[in-house]
N, C-alpha and C positions, 0 to 999 in steps of 0.2 A: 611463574614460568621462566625455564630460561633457557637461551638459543645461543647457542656455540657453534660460529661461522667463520668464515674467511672471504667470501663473494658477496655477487649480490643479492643471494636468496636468505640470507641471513637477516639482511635488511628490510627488504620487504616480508619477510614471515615477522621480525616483531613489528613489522607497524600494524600486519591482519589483525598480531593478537590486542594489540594496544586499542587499534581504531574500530574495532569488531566487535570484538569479546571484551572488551574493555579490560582484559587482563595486565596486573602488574609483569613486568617482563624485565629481565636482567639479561643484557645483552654483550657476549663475549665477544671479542674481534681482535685480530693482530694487531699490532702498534700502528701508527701514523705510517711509519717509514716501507713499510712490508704490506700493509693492508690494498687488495682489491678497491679502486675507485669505487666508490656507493654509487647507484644510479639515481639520474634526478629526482626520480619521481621519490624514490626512498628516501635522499633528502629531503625533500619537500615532507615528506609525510612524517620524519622525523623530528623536524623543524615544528609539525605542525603535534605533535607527541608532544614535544619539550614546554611547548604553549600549555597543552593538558596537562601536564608534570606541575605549572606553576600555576595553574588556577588550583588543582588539586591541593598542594603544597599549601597555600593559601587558606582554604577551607578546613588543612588540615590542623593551621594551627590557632582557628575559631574553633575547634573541640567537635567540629561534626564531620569529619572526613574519615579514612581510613588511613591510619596514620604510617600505613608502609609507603605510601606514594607511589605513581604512577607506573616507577623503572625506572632503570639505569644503567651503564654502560662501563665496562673493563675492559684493559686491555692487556691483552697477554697474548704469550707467542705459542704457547700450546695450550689444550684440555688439560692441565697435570691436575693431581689430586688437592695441591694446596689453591689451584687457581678454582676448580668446582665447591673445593668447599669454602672459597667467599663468594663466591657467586652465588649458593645459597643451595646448592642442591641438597643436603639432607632434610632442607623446609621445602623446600621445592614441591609444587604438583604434578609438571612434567619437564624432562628436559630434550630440547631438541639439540641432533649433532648434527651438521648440515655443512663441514668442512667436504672440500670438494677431493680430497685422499681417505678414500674406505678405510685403510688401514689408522689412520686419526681416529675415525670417528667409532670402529671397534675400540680400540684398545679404552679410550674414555668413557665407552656406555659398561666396558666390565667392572672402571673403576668408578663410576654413578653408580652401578648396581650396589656394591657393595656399600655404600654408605648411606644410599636409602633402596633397601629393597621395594617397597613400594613406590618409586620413583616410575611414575607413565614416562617411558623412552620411545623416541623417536628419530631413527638415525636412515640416513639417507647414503645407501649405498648401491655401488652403478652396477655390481655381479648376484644377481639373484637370487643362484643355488645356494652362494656363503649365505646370500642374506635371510636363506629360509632356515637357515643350520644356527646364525647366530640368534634370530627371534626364539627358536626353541629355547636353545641354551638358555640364554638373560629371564625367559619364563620360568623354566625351573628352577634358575634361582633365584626368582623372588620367590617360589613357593617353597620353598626349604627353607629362605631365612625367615619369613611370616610364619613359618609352621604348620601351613595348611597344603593344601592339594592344587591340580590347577584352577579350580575356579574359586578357588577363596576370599578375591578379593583382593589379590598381592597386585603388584604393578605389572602392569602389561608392555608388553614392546613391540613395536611397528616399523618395519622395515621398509621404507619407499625410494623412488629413482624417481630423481628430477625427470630424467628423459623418458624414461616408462609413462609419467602424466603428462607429459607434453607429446609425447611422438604422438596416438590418438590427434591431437586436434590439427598438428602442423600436416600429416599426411593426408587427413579430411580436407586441409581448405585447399590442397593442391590438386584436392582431387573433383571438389563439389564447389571450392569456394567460396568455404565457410569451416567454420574450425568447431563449430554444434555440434559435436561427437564426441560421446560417451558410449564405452564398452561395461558390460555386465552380464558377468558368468557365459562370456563365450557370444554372445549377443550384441552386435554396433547397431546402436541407436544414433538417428541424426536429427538435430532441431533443423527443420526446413522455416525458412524464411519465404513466407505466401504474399502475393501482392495481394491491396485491398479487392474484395471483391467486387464484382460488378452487381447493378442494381439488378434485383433478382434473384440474385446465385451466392450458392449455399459454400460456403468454405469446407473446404475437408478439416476436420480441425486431427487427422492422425488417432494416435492416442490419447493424445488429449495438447491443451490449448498452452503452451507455457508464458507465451510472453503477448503483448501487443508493443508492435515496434513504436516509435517515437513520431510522431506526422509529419514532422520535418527536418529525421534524422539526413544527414550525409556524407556523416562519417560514422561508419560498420565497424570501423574498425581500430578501434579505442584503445591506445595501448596500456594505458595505466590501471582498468577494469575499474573507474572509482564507484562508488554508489549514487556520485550526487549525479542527479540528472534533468533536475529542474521541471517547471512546470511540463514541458513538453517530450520528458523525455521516456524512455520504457517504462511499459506497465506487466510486471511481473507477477504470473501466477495469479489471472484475474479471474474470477468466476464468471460464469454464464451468463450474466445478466451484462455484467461488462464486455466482455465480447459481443454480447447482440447489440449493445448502444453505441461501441464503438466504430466509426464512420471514416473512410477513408485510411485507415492504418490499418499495415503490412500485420501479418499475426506471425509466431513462431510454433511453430508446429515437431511433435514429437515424433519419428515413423522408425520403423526397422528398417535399414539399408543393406545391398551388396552390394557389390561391382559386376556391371555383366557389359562393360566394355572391350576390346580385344583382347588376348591375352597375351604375353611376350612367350614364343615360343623356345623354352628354355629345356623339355626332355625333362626326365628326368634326373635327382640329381646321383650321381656317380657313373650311370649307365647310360653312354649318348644313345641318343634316338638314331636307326638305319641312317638316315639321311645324313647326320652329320658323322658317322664312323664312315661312309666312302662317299666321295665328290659325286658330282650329277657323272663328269665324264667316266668315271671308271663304272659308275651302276648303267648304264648304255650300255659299256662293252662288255660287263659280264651277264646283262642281256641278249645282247648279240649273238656270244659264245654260246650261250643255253640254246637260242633257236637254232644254232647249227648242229648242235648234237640233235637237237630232237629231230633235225631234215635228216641229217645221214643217218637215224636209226630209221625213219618211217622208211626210209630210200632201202635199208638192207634188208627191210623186212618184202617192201614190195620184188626186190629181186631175187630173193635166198626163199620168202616163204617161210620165213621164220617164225616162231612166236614173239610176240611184240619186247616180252623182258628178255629171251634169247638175245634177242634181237639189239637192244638195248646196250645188254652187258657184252657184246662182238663190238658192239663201237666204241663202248668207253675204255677197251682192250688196246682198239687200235688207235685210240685216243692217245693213254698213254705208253706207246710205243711195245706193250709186252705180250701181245700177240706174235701167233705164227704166222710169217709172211706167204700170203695167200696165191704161191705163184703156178700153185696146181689149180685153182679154181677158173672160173670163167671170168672174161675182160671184164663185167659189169662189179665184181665182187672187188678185182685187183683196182679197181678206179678208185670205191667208196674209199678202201683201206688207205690209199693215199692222200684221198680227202680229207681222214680221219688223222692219219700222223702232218697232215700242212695243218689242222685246227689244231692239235695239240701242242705245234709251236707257236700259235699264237695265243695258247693258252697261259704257257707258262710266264711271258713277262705280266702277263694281264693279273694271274694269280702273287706275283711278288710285287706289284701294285698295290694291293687289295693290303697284303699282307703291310707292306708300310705305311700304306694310310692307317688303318688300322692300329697300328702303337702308335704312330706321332697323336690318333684323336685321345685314345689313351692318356699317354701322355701330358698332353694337353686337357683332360678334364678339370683338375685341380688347379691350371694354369686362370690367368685372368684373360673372360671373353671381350670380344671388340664388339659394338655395335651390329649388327646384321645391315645388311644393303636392304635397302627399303622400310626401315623403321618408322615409323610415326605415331601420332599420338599417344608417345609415352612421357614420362617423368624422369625430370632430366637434376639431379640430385649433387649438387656442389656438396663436400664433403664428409667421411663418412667417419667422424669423431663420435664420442659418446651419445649425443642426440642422434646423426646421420644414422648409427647403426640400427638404432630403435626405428627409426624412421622407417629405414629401408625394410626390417623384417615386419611393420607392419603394410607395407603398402607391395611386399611380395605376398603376405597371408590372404589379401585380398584379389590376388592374382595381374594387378596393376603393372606394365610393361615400365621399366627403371634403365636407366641410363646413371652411371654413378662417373662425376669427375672427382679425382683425389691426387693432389700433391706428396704427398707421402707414401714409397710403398708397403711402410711399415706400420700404415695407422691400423687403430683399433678393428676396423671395422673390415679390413679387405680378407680376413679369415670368410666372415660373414658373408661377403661377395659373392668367395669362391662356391663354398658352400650352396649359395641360392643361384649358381650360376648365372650373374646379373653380369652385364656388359661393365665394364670399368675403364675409364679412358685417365691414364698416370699423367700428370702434366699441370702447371701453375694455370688457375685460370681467369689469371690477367694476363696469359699471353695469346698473343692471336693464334685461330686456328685449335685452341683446344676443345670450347665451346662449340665448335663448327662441326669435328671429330665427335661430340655426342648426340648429332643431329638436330642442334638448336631450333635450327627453323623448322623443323618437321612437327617440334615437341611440343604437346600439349600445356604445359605448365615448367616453373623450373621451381626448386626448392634451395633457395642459397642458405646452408646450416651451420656454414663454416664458423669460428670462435671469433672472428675477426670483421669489425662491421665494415671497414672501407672495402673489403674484400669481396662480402657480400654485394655492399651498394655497384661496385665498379662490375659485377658478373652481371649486377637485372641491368643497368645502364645500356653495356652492350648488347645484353639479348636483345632488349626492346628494338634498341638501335636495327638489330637484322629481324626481327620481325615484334613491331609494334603491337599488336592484340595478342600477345605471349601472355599468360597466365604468371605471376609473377608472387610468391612471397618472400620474404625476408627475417633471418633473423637477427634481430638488433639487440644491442644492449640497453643502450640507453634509451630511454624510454622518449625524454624530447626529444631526441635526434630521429627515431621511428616514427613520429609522427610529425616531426617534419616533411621526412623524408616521402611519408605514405601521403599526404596532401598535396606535395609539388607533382610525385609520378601520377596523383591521380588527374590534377589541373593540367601536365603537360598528356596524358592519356586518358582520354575521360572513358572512351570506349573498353581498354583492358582493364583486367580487375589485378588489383593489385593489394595483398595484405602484407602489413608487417604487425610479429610476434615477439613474445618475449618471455622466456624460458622459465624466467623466476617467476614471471607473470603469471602464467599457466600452473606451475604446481606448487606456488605459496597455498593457496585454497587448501590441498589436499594435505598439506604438512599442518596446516596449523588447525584443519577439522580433525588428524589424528590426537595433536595437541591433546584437544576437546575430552579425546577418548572414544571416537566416533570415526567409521570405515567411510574414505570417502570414495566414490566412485570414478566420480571427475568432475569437470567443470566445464561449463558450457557457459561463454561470453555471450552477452546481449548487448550489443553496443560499446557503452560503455558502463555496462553491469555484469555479473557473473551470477549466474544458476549452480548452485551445486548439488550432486546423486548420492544419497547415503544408503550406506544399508542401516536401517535402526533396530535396535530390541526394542517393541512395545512396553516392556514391564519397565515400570520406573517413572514413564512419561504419563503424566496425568491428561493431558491434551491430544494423546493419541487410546492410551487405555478406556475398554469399557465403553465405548464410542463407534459409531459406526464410520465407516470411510466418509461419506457425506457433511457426517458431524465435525470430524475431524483434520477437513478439510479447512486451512485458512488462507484468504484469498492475498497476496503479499508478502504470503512468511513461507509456506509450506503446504505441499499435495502430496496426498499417498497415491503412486503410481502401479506398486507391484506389490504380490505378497509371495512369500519364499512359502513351497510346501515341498512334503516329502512324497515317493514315490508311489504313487497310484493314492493319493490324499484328494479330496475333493473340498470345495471351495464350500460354503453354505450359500446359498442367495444363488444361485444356477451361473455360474461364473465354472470356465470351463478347468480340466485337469491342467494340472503344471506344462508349461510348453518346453517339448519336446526334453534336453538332456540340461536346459536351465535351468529349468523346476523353480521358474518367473510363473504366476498367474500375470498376467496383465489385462486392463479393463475390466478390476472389481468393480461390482454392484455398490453402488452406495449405501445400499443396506446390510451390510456386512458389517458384522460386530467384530472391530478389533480387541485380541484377547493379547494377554503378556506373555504369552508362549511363541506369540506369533512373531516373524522377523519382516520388516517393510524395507522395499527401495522406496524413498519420498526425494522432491526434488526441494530446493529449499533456498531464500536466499541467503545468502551468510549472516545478515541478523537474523535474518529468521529461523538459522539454525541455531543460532548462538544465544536464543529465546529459547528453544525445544529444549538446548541443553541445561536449561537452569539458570542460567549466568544471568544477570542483572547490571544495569549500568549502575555504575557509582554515582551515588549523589553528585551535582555539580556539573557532570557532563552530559551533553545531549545525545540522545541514541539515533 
């Protein structure tokens, strides 16, 4: 394997693959002088790699090792074609590109392709659309240079966004507090965290049972996700029998989620809603105005004897002014008439009102909105950089009322704003009074996303400060400094809930299960372990093939939770039709014969997946 980075997602994806999959890994990175600071914990775990590099090393030259050794490290200042091919890509089984410039990490995956077509690519890039147009492309040409068609066998490529796998869990824990969310084919799933049950009472176990918490966890929120967790710590993916014997411990539970809290009343977008195209005071007076046309038409009609639309259309004549003046008729008709030209000069300022409000809202739609008076219990979102913007469009999809602060008015993300018509408040928010302007104290949760950890820490600092039980996460980099930081706010606030996250944290998993050659769905922390969602093909696997869901159930490694069918397809074993426009069965029969045709979501833990996939520890190291 090899992973070509410049951050710190480069570092922690080769220690997944090193400490996991046990894979050899050649690891690229910028020079000393230029290079992104490693985060602690990636040193430590590469420190703790280099340890396996020399017992490996060791073994390997007693004649019983694998004489490539464990990986190794280059440095260089770009992907160029002579720097990949010592790093190994035409031997290569997959390479990841994980520079934090798309345009890097294209131009290197065209020149991997070309020198090994069957090269598995995995490139992380932050714009979509490109990234659904260059997977195609890099597909077809591996199957042109293999010779075959798309599904030959050529090398595959997988395009991911660090912030597309993290925004899911960072908008979850701001919202539910807890970052156990996983999305699938349109569907948010959330691990709930149940207290133990009382004597008696039956647990809802959801979908089904993923974890038993730890007895005497008290720290949730683990920043480094390692696996070790000692005698007392989570028990993952336990069967039945273990759930009904365990006593006292919290369970983690699977359930489908929405949002059916209030919603930010935003209109639609480009078309303001009546209310906000004219003021409360001008919609009064062009109330007002209507009930006086409709008095002096009922008025001319009771006097004149008119027909009520006759009747109607004589006032709105003398409304505006282009009637004949009624100085042959009777006093009762010459009164109305003058009643009717005194309303139609107070029509007219009222209508060139109307009309100005009208463009300025206009005007203003594309503009960025303020806060509304009386806001609260919304989400109050410190910056809207490449994470913040993911953030934001997920926690507006679920209709979640957003408050966004941003120092920049040219960041990535304030197109996105306008667009979702979300309140945006411009202004540094280390200074006073910015924080105040997004209605801090009203707001339910804050989300500090900004690039910058002192920045973050100093915004939860003062929020707390003006109100202490504020819902608070963070995001950090450094991995001991967030869990510094998460254990003193929680000792100085025991009461509010406070997570800190960490970016490479959350979608190393999903980069290095592409690695694999396997779709990840996402990852769901347990403490300090991680659950991950795949989608799998049955055929291949001998441990899921020919086996029924029950059989092929292992209680610590992996559960089949869903099976993919097609439309109006029926399950065997009375398991009902595909739900709704997922076309997820969920709560198969355990008697259901898994066939190699078939496609499963299963949840897994990273060795447990890194077992399904074939892989094997190397003699010498422990699994």
């Amino acid at each position: 394997m090899v992973v070509c980075g410049d951050d710190g997602l480069a570092h922690r994806l080769a220690a997944e693959l090193r400490g996991v999959y046990r894979e050899q890994v050649t690891l690229v990175v910028p020079p000393s002088g230029r290079r992104v600071r490693q985060p602690v914990v990636g040193r430590a775990r590469a420190a703790s790699a280099a340890l396996r590099d020399m017992v490996t090393a060791a073994v390997n030259r007693t004649g019983n090792g694998d004489p490539g050794g464990a990986g190794r490290e280059l440095e260089a200042t770009e992907p160029t074609e002579d720097v990949l091919a010592e790093a190994g890509v035409e031997r290569a089984t997959a390479l990841a590109l994980v520079y934090d410039d798309d345009e890097t990490n294209i131009r290197a995956a065209l020149t991997a392709r070309r020198l090994n077509p069957r090269l598995r690519l995995v490139l992380r890039l932050y714009n979509r659309r490109l990234g659904q147009h260059i997977e195609e492309l890099l597909d077809q040409s591996a199957a042109l240079a293999s010779g075959g068609g798309p599904g030959s066998g050529s090398g595959s490529t997988t395009v991911l966004s660090d912030a597309d796998t993290a925004a899911p869990a960072l908008a979850a824990t701001a919202l539910v507090g807890t970052s156990k969310v996983v999305e699938t084919d349109g569907l948010l799933l959330r691990a709930v965290e149940r207290n133990p049950p009382r004597p008696g009472e039956v647990a809802d176990p959801g979908l089904c049972t993923l974890a038993l918490l730890s007895a005497t966890s008290n720290d949730p929120a683990g920043a480094d996700g390692s696996e070790d967790s000692g005698e007392n710590g989570p028990q993952l993916l336990p069967d039945a029998a273990a759930v009904e014997a365990a006593t006292g411990r919290g369970t983690v539970a699977l359930e489908q989620v929405s949002y059916s809290g209030p919603p930010l009343p935003a209109g639609r977008a480009g078309v303001p809603a009546f209310g906000e195209l004219f003021s409360r005071r001008l919609r009064w007076s062009l109330a007002g105005l209507a009930a006086c046309v409709v008095a002096l038409a009922v008025a001319l009609m009771v006097v004149t004897g008119d027909h009520p639309l006759h009747a109607t259309y004589v006032t709105l004549l003398d409304l505006f002014s282009i009637n004949e003046p009624a100085h042959n008729a009777d006093i009762g008709r010459q009164i109305l008439q003058l009643l009717s030209g005194f309303v139609g000069l107070l029509l007219l300022p009222v209508l060139l009102a109307a009309v100005l409000e009208a463009l300025g809202t206009f005007r203003s739609a594309s503009a960025l909105r303020k806060p509304p008076r009386g806001l609260g219990g919304h989400v109050v979102l410190l910056g809207l950089g490449k994470i913040g913007t993911r953030v934001l469009t997920r926690l507006r999809e679920m209709d979640i009322p957003v408050v966004c602060v941003e120092a920049d008015p040219e960041a990535r993300g304030m197109a996105t704003a306008r667009r979702l018509r979300v309140p945006v408040v411009l202004g540094d928010v280390t200074q006073e009074g910015v924080l105040e302007a997004a209605k801090i104290h009203r707001a339910h949760s804050l989300l500090a996303l900004t690039s910058v950890d002192t920045t973050n820490l100093e915004a939860v600092l003062y929020a707390r400060s003006v109100r202490s039980r504020l819902r608070v996460v963070l995001r950090l980099y450094d991995d001991d400094f967030a869990t510094a930081v998460y254990r003193t706010l929680r000792a100085a606030h025991p009461r509010a809930l406070t997570r800190s996250r960490s970016v490479t944290h959350l979608a190393a998993p999903s980069f290095a299960g592409a690695m694999m050659g396997r779709q990840i769905l996402g990852a769901i922390p347990v403490e300090r372990r991680v659950l991950l969602f795949a989608a799998v093909q049955v055929a291949g696997h001998p441990q899921l093939e020919g086996k029924t869901v029950g059989e092929a159930f292992r209680a610590g490694a992996w559960r089949v939770l869903a099976l993919e069918v097609s439309d109006g397809e029926r399950v065997e074993g009375g398991a009902p039709e595909g739900a709704r426009e997922s076309r997820l069965v969920w709560e198969l029969p355990d008697t259901y014969v898994l066939r190699g045709s078939d496609r499963v979501v299963l949840a897994a833990t990273r060795r447990g997946l890194a077992e399904l996939l074939g892989r094997r520890a190397r003699r010498g190291v422990d699994v």
